[in-house]
C-alpha positions as CSV (number, residue, x, y, z in Angstrom):
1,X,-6.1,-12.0,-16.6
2,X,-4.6,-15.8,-15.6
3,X,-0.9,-14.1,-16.4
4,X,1.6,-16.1,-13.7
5,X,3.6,-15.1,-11.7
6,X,7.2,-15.6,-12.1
7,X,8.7,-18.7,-9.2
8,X,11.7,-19.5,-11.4
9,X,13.7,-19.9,-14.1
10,X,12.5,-23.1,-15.4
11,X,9.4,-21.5,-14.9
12,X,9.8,-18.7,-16.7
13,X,11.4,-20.7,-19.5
14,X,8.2,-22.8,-19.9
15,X,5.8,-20.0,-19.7
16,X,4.3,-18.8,-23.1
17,X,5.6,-15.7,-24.7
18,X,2.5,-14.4,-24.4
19,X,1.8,-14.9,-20.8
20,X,5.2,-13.6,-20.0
21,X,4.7,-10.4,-23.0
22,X,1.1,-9.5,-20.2
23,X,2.9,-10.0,-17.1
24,X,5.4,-7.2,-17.7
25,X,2.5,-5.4,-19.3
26,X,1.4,-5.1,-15.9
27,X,4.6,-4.4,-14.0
28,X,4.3,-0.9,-15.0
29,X,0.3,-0.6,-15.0
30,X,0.9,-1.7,-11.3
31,X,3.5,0.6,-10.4
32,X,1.7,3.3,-11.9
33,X,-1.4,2.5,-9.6
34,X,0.4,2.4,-6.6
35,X,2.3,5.3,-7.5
36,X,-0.6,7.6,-8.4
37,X,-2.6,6.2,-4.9
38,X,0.0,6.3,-2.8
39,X,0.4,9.7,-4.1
40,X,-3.5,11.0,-4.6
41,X,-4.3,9.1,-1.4
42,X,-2.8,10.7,1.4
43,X,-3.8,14.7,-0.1
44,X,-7.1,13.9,-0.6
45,X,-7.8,12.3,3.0
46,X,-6.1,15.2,4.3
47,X,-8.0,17.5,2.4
48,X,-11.5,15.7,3.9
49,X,-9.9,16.4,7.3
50,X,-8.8,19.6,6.3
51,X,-11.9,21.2,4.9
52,X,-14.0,20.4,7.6
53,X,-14.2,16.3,7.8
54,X,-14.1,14.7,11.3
55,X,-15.2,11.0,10.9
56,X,-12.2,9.1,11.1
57,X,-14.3,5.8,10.7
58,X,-15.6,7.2,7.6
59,X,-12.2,7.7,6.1
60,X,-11.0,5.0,6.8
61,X,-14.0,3.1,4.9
62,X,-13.3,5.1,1.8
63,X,-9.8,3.5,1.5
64,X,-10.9,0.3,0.7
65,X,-15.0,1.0,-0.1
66,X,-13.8,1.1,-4.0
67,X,-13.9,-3.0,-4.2
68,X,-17.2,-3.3,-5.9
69,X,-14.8,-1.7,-9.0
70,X,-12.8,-5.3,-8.7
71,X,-15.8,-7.3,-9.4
72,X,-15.7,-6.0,-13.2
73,X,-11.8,-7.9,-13.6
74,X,-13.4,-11.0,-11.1
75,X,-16.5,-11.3,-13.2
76,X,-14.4,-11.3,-16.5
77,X,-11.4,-13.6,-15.7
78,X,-14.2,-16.2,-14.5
79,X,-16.6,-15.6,-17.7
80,X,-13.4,-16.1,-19.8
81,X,-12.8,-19.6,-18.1
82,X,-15.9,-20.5,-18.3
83,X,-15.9,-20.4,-21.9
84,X,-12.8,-22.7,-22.0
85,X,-14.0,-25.1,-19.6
86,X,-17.7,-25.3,-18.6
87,X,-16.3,-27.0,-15.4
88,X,-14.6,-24.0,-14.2
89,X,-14.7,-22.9,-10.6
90,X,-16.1,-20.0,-9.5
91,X,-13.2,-18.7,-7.1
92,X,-9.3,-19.5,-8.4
93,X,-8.6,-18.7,-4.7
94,X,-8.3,-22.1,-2.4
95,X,-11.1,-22.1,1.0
96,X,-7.5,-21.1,3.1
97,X,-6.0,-18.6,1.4
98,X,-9.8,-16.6,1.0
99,X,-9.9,-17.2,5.0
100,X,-6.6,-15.6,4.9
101,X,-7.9,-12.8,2.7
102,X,-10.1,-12.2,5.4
103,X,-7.2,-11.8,8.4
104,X,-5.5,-10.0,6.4
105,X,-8.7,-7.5,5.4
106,X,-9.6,-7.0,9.1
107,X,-5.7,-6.4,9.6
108,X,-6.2,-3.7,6.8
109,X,-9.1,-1.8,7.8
110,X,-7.5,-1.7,11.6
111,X,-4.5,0.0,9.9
112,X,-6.8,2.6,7.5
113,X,-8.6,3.4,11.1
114,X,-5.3,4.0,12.8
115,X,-3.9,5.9,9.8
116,X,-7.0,7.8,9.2
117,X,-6.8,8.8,12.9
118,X,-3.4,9.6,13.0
119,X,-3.8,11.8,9.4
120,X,-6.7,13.6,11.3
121,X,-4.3,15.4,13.5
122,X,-1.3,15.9,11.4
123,X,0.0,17.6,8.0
124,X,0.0,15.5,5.0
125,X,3.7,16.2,4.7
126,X,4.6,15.3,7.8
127,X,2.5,12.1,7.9
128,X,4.5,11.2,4.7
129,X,7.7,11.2,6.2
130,X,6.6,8.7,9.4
131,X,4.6,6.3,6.7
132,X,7.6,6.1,4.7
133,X,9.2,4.3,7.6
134,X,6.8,1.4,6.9
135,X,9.7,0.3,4.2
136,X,11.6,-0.5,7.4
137,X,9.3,-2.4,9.2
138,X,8.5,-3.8,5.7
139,X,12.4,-5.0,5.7
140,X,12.3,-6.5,8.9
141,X,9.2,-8.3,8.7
142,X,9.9,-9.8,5.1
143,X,12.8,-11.4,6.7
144,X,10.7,-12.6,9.1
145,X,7.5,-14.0,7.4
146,X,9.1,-14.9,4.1
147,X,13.1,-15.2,4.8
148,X,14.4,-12.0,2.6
149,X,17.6,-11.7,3.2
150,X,18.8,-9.1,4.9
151,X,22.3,-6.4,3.6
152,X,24.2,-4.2,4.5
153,X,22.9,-2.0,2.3
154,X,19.1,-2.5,3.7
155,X,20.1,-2.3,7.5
156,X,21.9,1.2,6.6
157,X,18.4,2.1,4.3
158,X,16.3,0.8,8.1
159,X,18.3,3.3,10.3
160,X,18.4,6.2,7.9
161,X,14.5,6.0,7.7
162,X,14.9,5.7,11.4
163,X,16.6,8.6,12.5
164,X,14.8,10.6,10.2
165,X,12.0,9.4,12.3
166,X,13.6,10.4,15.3
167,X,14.4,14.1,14.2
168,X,10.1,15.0,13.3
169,X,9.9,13.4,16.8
170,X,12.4,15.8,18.5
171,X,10.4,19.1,16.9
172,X,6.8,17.6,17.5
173,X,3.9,20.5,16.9
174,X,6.1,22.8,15.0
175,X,3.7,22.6,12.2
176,X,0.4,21.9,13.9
177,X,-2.7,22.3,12.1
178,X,-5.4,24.9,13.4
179,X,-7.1,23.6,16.1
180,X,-5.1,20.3,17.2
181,X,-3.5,20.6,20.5
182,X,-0.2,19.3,21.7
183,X,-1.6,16.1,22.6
184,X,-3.4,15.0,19.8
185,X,-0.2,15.9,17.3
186,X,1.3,13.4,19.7
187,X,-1.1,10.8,19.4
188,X,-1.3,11.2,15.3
189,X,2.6,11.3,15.4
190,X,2.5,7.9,16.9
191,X,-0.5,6.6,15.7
192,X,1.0,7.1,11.5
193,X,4.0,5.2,13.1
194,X,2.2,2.4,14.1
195,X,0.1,2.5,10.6
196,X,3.4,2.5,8.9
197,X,4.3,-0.6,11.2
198,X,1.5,-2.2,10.9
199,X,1.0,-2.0,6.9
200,X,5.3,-3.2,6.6
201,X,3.6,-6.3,8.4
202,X,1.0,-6.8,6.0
203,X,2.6,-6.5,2.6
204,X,4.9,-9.3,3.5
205,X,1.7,-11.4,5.2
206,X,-0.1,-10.9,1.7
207,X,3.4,-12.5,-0.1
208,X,3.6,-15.5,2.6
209,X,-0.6,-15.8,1.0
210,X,0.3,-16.5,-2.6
211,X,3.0,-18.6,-1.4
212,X,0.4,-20.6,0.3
213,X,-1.8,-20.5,-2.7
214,X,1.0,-22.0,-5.1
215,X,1.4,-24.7,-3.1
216,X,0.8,-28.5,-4.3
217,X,2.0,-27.3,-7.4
218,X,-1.4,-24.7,-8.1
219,X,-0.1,-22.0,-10.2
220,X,-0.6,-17.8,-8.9
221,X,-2.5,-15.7,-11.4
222,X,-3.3,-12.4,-11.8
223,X,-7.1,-13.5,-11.6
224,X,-6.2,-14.8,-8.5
225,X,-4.6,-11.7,-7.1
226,X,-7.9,-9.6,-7.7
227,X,-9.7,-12.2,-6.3
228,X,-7.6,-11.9,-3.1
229,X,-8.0,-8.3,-3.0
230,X,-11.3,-8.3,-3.6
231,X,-11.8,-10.4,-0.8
232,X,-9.4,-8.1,1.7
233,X,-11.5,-5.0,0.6
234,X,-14.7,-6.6,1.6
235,X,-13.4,-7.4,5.0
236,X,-11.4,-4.4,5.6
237,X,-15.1,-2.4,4.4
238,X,-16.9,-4.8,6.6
239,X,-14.6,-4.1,10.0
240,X,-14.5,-0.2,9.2
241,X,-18.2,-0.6,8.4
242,X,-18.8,-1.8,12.1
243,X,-16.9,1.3,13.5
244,X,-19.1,3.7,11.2
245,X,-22.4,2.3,12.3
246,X,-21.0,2.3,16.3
247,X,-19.7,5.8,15.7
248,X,-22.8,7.0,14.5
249,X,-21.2,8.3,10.8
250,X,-24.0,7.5,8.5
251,X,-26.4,9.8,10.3
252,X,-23.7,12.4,10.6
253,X,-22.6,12.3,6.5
254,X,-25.3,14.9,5.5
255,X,-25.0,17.1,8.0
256,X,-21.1,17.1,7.6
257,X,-21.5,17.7,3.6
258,X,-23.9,21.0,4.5
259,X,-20.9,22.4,7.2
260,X,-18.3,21.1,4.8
261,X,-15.5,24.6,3.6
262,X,-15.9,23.3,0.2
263,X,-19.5,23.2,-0.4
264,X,-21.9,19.9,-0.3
265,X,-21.1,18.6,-4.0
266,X,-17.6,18.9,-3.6
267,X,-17.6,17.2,-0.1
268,X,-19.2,14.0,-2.1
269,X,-16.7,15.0,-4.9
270,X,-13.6,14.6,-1.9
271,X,-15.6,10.9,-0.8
272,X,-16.2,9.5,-4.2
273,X,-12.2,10.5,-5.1
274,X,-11.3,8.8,-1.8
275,X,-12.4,5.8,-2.8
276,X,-11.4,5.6,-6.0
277,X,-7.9,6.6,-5.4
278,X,-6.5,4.7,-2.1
279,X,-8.1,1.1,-4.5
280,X,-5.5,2.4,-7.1
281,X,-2.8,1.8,-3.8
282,X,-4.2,-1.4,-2.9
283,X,-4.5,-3.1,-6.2
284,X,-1.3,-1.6,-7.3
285,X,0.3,-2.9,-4.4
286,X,-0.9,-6.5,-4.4
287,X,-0.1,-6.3,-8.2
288,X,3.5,-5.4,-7.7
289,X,4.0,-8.0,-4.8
290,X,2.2,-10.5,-7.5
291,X,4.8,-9.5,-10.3
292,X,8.0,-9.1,-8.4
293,X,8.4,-8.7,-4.4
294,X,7.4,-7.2,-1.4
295,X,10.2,-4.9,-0.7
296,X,9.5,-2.7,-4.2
297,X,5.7,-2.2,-2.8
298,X,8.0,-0.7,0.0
299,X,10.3,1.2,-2.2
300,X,7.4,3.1,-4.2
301,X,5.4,4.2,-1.1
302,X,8.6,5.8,-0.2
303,X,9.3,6.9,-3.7
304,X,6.6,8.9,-3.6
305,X,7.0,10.8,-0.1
306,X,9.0,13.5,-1.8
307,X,6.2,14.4,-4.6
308,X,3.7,14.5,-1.4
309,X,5.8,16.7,0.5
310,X,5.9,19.1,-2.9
311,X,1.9,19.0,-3.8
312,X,1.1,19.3,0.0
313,X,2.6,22.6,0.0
314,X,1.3,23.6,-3.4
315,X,-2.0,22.2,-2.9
316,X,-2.9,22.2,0.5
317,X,-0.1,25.2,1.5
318,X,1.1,23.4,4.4
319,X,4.8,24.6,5.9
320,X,7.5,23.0,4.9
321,X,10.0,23.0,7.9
322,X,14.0,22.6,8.3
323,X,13.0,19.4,10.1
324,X,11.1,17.8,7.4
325,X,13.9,18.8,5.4
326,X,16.4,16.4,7.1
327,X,14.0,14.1,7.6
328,X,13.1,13.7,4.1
329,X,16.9,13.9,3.1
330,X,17.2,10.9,5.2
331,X,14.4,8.9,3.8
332,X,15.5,9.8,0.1
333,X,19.2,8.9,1.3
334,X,18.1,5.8,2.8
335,X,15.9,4.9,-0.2
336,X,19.2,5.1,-2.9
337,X,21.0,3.1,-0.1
338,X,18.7,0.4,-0.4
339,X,17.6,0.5,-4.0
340,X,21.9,0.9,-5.0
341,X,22.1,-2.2,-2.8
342,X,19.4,-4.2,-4.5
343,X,20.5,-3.2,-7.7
344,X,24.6,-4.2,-6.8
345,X,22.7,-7.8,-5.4
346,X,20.8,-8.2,-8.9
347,X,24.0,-7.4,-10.9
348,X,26.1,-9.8,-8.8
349,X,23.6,-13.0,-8.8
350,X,23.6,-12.4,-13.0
351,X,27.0,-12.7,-13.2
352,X,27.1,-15.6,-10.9
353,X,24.0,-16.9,-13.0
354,X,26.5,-16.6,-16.5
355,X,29.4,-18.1,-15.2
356,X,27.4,-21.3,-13.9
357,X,26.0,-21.6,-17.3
358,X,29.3,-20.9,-18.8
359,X,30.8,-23.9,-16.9
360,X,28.2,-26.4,-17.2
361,X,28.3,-26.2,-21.0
């Protein structure tokens, strides 16, 4: 659990082999969680909506009420230093950065409430198109919060994402679900904009966090990540929890699991899946922002818009429209714009890297 995260190469050289052998253990158990609930995620809440769900408060509690699960990894990183060092704090985590936790928690469950709301009114596979926008905001506000430089190659990847945007917004309530008038596809159209805007501002707010928390020279573990997320899915439980108990949701929970399509015990089934798979996203997420940067959090979302465009019309046999067609050529053309770019950067700072090494020996 107290694997570090990479800052340099001095660093890196300095790190035990072992440390460094976990950390890129986890590069890939990361991806795959962010992968599999960024992908799980967005069906399932749909499928709640879909079946007969109406409590938009409620689902947008479920996508962070899995952090009880985080208290397992908490509870074990701090039994594990407590056996080294009988003096070990409770919390890795300074008093600031927890408070920023917090923020950033509240920030979170406002953007599950607007997503959840938006996702109430629109197909899954036309939700995944907009919310894979949020690498674009994610672009623009890593250069803002924590200076990633901006190419040619990202700025092509932004408007790409954009127009694709653009084009679902030109053909709004082609593919409306049953009973969702004109004006509420509107309203979820923009609404899963705004969540994708919203979230691009938050991954790179989480980064500037652990910046925070490495500085005075504290080092960033993974303990320290779970920590942090732990804390942001209390608060973002906590807010949501608020808009249940104003809403009236936990009175209406039974009578919505008799009236759901699916049956009672499935319609806990759909809630208890909920949970479990959108704390996949958010760990995975934090995990890969922990491990290597904010903009491949952004990449994987949109990674997996084209395998939720596929299951949404296998599984929940939504239309699959000429529109979202260009639109998701876009977003896949953007994506290998950007990713090409990042690689063609990496490749040219390593050969830069070799010949300065070459010439100071």
């Amino acid at each position: 659990m107290d694997v570090e995260a990479p800052k340099d190469a001095s660093h890196e050289q300095a790190a035990p082999g072992r440390s460094r052998a976990a950390r890129w253990l986890l590069v890939p158990l990361n991806c795959g969680m962010l992968v599999v609930g960024a992908t799980g995620g967005p069906l399932i809440s749909r499928l709640y909506f879909s079946k007969g769900g109406h409590r938009q408060w409620l689902s947008a509690w479920l996508q962070t009420g899995g952090w009880p699960l985080l208290l397992v990894p908490v509870a074990a990183s701090y039994v594990s230093r407590r056996a080294r060092d009988r003096s070990a704090p409770l919390l890795l985590t300074p008093p600031r950065v927890l408070l920023a936790g917090v923020v950033l928690g509240v920030l979170t469950g406002a953007d599950d409430f607007i997503y959840s709301y938006g996702l109430s009114y629109l197909p899954v596979s036309t939700s995944a198109i907009l919310i894979s926008t949020q690498l674009a905001f994610t672009v623009l506000f890593a250069f803002l919060v924590v200076r990633q430089r901006l190419t040619a190659a990202t700025l092509n990847a932004v408007a790409l994402l954009t127009v694709g945007a653009v084009v679902l917004g030109l053909h709004v309530s082609n593919d409306r679900p049953a009973g969702v008038t004109k004006a509420k596809y509107v309203m979820g159209f923009f609404l899963t904009l705004g969540a994708a805007a919203l979230y691009g501002l938050i991954l790179p707010l989480v980064e500037l966090a652990y910046k925070r928390a490495a500085g005075g020279g504290r080092v960033v573990t993974y303990a320290l990540v779970m920590e942090m997320q732990l804390v942001m899915g209390f608060s973002a439980t906590a807010f949501c929890t608020v808009g249940m108990v104003l809403n009236k949701d936990f009175q209406a929970i039974s009578r919505e699991a008799r009236e759901y399509e699916l049956g009672e015990a499935r319609y806990y089934t759909v809630l208890v899946w909920n949970a479990v798979l959108w704390e996949l996203f958010f760990v995975g997420a934090v995990g890969v922002i922990f491990c290597v940067h904010t903009l491949l959090t952004g990449i994987l979302i949109a990674v997996c818009t084209p395998v939720m465009e596929v299951l949404a019309v296998i599984l929940l046999h939504e239309k699959f429209s000429s529109e979202k067609g260009v639109a998701l050529a876009l977003a896949l053309w953007g994506l290998a714009s950007y990713s090409y770019g990042e690689y063609s950067e990496a490749k040219a700072n390593k050969k830069r890297e070799v010949a300065s090494e070459a010439g100071a020996s």
